[in-house]
N, C-alpha and C positions, 0 to 999 in steps of 0.2 A: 703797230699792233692793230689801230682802229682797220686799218686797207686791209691787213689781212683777214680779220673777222668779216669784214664788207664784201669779200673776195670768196670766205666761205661758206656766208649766209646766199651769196648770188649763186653759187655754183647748185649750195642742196637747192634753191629754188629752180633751177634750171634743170638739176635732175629731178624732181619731184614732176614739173611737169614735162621731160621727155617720156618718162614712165607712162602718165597719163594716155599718150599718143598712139593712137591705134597701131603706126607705122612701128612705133619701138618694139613689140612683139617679131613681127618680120624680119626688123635690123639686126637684133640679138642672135635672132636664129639660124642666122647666116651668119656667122660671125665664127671663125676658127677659135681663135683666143678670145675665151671672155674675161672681161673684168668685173668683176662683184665690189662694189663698197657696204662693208658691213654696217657703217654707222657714220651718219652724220649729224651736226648739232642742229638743234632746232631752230635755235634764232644765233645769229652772232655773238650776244653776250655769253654767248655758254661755250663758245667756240673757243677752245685750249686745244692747249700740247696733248693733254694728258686724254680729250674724249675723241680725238680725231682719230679715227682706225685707216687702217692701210688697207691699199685695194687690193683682192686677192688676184691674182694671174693664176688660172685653171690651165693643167700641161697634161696632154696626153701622150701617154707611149704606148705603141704598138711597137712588133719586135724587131728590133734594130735602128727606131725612129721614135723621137715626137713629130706628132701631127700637126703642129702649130708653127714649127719653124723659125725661122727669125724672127725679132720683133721689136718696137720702138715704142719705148715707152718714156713719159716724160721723168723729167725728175722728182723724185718722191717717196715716200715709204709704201712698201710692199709685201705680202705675205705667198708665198707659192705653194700651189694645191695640187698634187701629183696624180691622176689616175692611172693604173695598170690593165689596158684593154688587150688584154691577148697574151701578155707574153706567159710564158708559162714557170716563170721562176720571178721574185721578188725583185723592184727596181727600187732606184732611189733618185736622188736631183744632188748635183751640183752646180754652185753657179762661183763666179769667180770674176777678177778685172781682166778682161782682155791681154795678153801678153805671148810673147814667143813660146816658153815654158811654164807651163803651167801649174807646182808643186802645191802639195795639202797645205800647206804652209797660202798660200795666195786664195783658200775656199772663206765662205763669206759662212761661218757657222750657222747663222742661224737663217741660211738658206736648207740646212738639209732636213730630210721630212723627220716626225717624231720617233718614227722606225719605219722600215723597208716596207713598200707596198706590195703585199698579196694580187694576183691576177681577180680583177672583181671590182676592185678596191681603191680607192683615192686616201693619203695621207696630206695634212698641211705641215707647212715648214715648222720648224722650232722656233720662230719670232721673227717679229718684223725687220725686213732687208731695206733699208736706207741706198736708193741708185742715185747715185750724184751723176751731174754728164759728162759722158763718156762712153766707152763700149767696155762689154762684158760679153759670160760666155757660161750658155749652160748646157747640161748633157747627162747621161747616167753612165758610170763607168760599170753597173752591175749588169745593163742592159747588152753591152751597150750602145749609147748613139755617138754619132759625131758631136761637133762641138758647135750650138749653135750660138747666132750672134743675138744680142738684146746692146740695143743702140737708145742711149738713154740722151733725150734733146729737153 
């Protein structure tokens, strides 16, 4: 428990000062997929299960597509943030474990958004998605897009 508090007091101090860095505005801005962490602890002693928030992954769809594509994320807990740029009828997310057939039965619940997003509009998931490693696969069957990969190392 101490290495891990040790591990996420060094991380917020290492995000605390890439933020600082003039470069980091430019890196962000370039960046397809972002990641947002809503909260981190301030020192290690505060550092729990219960105050560490999940990174968000922001997903864009335009019609017939997300803009973001494949992606590789580590293992961890996650929140996913849907935007609808263009299409003209409501989308949603699905994400799921990688496999031949894919049934409702194999969706990871609380990847799906709180309700269907309007063109305009971004929805976040129903709760935090746990990616163990391995491969997954997400998409919008309302939209919809293919089936992309998310490669969790």
């Amino acid at each position: 428990m101490k290495t891990r508090n040790l591990l996420i007091g060094t991380l917020a101090a290492t995000a605390l000062l890439f933020s600082c860095s003039p470069k980091a505005d430019t890196e962000q801005a370039t960046a397809e997929t972002e990641v947002v962490t809503e909260e981190v602890a301030a020192t290690p002693e505060e550092a729990t299960e219960e105050n560490i928030e999940a990174e968000v992954i922001q997903l864009n769809q335009i019609p017939g597509e997300f803009t973001n594509g494949n992606l590789t994320l580590e293992v961890g807990t996650y929140k996913f943030e849907v935007a609808n740029s263009g299409v003209d009828h409501e989308v949603g997310l699905v994400v799921a474990p990688k496999k031949e057939e894919i049934t409702e039965a194999d969706h990871i619940q609380n990847a799906y958004v709180t309700e269907t997003v309007k063109d305009g509009e971004s929805q976040q998931c129903k709760g935090d998605v746990v990616l163990e490693k391995g491969e997954y696969v997400y998409f919008c069957p309302l939209n919809p897009t293919e089936q992309y990969i998310i490669t969790v190392e």
